[in-house]
N, C-alpha and C positions, 0 to 999 in steps of 0.2 A: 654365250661367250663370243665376244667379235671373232671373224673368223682373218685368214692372211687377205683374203679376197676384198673384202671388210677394207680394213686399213690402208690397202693399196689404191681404195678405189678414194678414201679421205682423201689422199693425197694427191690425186690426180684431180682432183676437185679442188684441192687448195692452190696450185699450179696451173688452173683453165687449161688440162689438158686432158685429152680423149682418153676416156675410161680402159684398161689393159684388163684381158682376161690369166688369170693368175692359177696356173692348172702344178696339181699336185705333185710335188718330189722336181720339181722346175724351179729353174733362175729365176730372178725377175729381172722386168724391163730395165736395165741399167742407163738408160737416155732420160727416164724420168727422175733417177738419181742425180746425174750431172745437173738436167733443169732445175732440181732441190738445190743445188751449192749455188748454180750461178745467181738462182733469185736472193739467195743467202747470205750471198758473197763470202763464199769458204772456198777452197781447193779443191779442183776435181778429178787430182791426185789420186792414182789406187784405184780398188775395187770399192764395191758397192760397199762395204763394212765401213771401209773408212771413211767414206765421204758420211754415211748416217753418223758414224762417232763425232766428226768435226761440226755436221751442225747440229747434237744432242747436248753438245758439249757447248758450245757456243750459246746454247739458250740457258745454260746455268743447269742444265740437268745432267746425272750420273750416268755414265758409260756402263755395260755391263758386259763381258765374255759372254754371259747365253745369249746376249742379242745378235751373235757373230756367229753366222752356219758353221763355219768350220770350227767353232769350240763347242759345238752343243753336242748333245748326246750321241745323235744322228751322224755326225760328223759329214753335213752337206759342203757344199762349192761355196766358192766368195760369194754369200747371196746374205739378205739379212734375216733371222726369226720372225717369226708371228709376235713376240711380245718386243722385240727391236723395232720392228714397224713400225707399234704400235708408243713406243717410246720417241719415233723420229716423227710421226704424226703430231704428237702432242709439244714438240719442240718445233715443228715449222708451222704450230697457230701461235706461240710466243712468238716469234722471230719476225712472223708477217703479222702481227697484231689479230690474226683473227679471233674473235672468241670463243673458248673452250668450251661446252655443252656440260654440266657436269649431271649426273644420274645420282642417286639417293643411291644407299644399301641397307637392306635388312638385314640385321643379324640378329641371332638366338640363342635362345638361354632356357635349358630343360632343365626345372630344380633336382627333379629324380637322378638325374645324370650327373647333376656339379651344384654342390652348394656353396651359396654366395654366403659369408660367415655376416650374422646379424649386424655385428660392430660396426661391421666394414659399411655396408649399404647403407645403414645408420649416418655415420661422417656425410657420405656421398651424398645423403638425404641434404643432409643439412647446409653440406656447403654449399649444394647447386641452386639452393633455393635464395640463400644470401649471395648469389649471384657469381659466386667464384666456379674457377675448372677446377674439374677434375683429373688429373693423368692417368688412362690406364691402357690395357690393351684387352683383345676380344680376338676367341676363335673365329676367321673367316671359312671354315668345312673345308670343303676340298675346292673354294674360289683360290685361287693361289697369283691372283692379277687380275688389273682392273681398276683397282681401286686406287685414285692417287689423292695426293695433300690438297686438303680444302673439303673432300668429299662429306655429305651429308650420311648421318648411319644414322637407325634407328634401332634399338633393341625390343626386340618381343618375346616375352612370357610364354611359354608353350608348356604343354601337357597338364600340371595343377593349375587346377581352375583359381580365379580370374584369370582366362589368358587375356593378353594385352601387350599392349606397346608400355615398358618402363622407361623408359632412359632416350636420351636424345644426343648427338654427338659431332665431332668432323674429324674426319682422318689426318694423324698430324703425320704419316708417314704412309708408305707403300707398303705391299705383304710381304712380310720376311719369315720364316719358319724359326722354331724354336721347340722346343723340349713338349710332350703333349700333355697337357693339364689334365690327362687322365692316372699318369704317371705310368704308365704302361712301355716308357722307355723308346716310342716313336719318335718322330716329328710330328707337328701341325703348324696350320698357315695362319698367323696372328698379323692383325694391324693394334697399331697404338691408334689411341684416341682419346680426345679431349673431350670428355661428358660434360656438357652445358646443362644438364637437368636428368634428376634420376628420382623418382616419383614411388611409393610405396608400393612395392608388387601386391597388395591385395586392393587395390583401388586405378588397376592398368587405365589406359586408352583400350576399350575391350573391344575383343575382335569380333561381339555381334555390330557391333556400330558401326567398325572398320570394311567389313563387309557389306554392312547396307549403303555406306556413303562410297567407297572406294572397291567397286566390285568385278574390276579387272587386274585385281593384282593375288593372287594365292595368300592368304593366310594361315595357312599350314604349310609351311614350307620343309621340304625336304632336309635340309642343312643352311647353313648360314651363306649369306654373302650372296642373297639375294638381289637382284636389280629394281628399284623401283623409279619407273618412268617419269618423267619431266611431268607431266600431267597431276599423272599418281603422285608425286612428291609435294608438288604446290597443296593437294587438297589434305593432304597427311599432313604437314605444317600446320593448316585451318585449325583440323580440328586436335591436335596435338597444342597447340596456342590456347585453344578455348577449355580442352580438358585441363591443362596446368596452371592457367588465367596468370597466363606471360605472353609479350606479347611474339608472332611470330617470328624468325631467323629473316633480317634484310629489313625489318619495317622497324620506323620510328618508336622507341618502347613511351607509354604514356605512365607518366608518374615515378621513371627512373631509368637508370640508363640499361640495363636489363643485359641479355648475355650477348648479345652482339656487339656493343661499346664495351663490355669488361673484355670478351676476347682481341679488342684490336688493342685496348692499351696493353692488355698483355702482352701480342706479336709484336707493339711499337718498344715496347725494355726490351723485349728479346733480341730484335734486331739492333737497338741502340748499341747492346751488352757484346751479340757477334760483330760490329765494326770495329767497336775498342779495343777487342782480342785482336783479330785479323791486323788490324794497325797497328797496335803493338808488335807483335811477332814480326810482323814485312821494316820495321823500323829496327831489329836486329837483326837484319840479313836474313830471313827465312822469305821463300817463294812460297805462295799462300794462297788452296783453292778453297774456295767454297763449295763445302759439300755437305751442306743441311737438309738436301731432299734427297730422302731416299735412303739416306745412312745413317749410324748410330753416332755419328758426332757430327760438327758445326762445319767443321774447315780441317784442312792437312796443310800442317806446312813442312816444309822440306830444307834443309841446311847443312854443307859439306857431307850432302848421304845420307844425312840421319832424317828420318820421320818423325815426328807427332801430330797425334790426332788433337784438335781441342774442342775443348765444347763449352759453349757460352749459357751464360744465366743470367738473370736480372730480376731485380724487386725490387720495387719502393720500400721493404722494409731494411733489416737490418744485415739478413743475407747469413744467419747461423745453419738455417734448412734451406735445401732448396729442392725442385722434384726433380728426380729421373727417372725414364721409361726404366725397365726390364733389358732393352735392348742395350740401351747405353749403358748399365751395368757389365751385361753381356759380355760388351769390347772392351772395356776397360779389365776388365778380370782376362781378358786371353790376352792383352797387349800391354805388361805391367811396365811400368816404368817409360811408358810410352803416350799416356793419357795423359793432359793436363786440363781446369777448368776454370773458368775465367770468369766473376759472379762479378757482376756491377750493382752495388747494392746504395740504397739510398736515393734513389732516378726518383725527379721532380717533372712536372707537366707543367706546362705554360696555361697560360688564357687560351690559348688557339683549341687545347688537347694534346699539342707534340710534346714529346720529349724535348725536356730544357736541355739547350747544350752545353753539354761542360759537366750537367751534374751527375750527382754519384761517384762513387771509390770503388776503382776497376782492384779488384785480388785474384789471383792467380795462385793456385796451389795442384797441388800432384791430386791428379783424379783416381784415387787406391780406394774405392766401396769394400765397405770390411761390413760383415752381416751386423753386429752391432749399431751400426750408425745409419742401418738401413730399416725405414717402417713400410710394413708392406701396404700403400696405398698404390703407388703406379712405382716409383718409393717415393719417401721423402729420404733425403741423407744428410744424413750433420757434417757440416764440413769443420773437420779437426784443424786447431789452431797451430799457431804455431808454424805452417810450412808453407813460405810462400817461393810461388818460382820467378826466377825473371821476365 
């Protein structure tokens, strides 16, 4: 786990400025704060909190109270968190263009512990093989940060033999907690994720292989949400590419467009479908942010005091189903009458690959998940006729 020392020193690194030593239960440098806003060009207004909120906020990422000492547990001085840091880190290589390094994650799957219901893995079989995602979400153990959108995961089989690597994925969210799939009435730390490939658990990527080719990374991993190295990831690809005879995540697929072109036209309706929203809403007077990383819906807007969350969807097909995480059911079920969802269905592609503009039929209706209309894949939910909002 990066440590606060870790993060501060990113950032003095991203700023060409002399490394600070970062000593325990202490402020930090607040001058290397200021040189953050001014390279930034934000306000260097306030304590340390708020100048990281203005440029977290500025690169399109979500603010949090724990990133704030004086809201965290500890109740410290104006200084910021180890995971605020770590969130203003990764918002001043947006802002300066640098590029983000991103790390692989293991996650695990003990069948003795949690059974994955035949049906289900079956679909997932099938889809991922016809090239479509997946939605679902995975315990990350006791990783509770770290892991942010885009991230590569890999799922490994432990304890019944074949162990191995099944499933392949990217994190379409950050770890948020939720109710614990053991039903024992705790919390646990889950990411959602988009499964690009989920392969029969008795025929894994098996861990004597994984071991002989890649043998600085543990394959018996303690709990999930394992780090695996820039190095260890590239050759985990290799040969994860050649055991599924797809080709690998980033490379040209030969003989079809394979899951890296299916995931971007997807992200390309998704985003087409959240700007339709977003402009619709700001064109009846609501102030309108974008808040899709990190949260359980797309955007807030705000009018004469009142809130709604909205959340956007999109398909080229006809738009009766459409998926949602767990999470976005989650908020929609504690904030009724305050969700709405915004489905662009019917999105055409050009010659180029973009989304055609203009097409498709934006509907908007009251986002109410009633268990009925929900299938538990990540869900799918039928969206009820009949109620559409302005």
């Amino acid at each position: 786990m990066a440590t606060k020392q870790d993060y501060f020193n990113e950032l003095t690194d991203l700023l060409d400025l002399p490394r600070v030593k970062v000593f325990n239960g202490s402020s930090l440098d607040s001058s290397v704060f200021r040189e953050a806003a001014k390279r930034t060009d934000v306000s260097t207004a306030g304590g340390m909190p708020n100048i990281a909120e203005r440029i977290i906020r500025k690169a399109g990422r979500p603010w949090a109270p724990s990133f704030d000492s004086r809201k965290s547990p500890s109740g410290g001085g104006s200084t910021v968190t180890r995971v605020g840091l770590g969130a203003l880190v990764e918002a001043m290589r947006i802002l300066l263009g640098a590029e983000s390094p991103r790390d692989g994650f293991l996650l695990t799957w003990n069948p003795t512990n949690w059974h994955w219901p035949d049906e289900e893995i079956a679909d997932d079989i099938q889809a991922t093989a016809a090239g479509q995602i997946v939605l679902g979400e995975w315990s990350t153990g006791a990783r509770s940060g770290g892991i942010q959108v885009g991230d590569r995961l890999f799922l490994l089989k432990q304890a019944a033999e074949p162990r191995g690597v099944i499933a392949s994925g990217t994190a379409r969210g950050v770890i948020y907690q939720d109710a614990h799939w053991d039903g024992s009435g705790r919390e646990a730390n889950y990411v959602d994720v988009d499964w690009d490939r989920v392969i029969d658990p008795e025929d894994p990527l098996r861990v004597d292989l994984l071991k002989a080719k890649i043998p600085g990374l543990s394959w018996r991993p303690q709990g999930s949400g394992t780090v695996i190295p820039a190095g260890a990831l590239d050759r985990l690809e290799e040969l994860w590419a050649a055991h599924t005879g797809r080709t690998r995540a980033g490379a040209t697929p030969a003989g079809g467009q394979g899951r890296l072109l299916d995931a971007e036209r997807r992200k390309k309706v998704e985003d087409a479908a959240q700007e339709r929203l977003m402009a619709h809403y700001e064109a009846l007077g609501y102030d309108v942010e974008d808040t899709h990383i990190g949260n359980p819906f797309d955007a807030r807007a705000t009018r004469d005091g009142v809130t709604v969350y909205l959340e956007a969807k999109g398909t080229s097909r006809a738009g009766e189903t459409v998926m949602v995480t767990r999470g976005e059911v989650k908020h929609a079920l504690a904030n009724p009458g305050h969700c709405f969802m915004g489905i662009l269905s019917g999105v055409r592609f050009n010659s180029s690959g973009e989304v055609e503009a203009g097409s498709g039929d934006l509907r908007i209706v009251p986002f109410k998940p009633k268990e009925a209309q929900l299938n538990p894949i990540a869900y799918d939910w039928t969206v009820p006729t009949g109620q559409v909002h302005p």
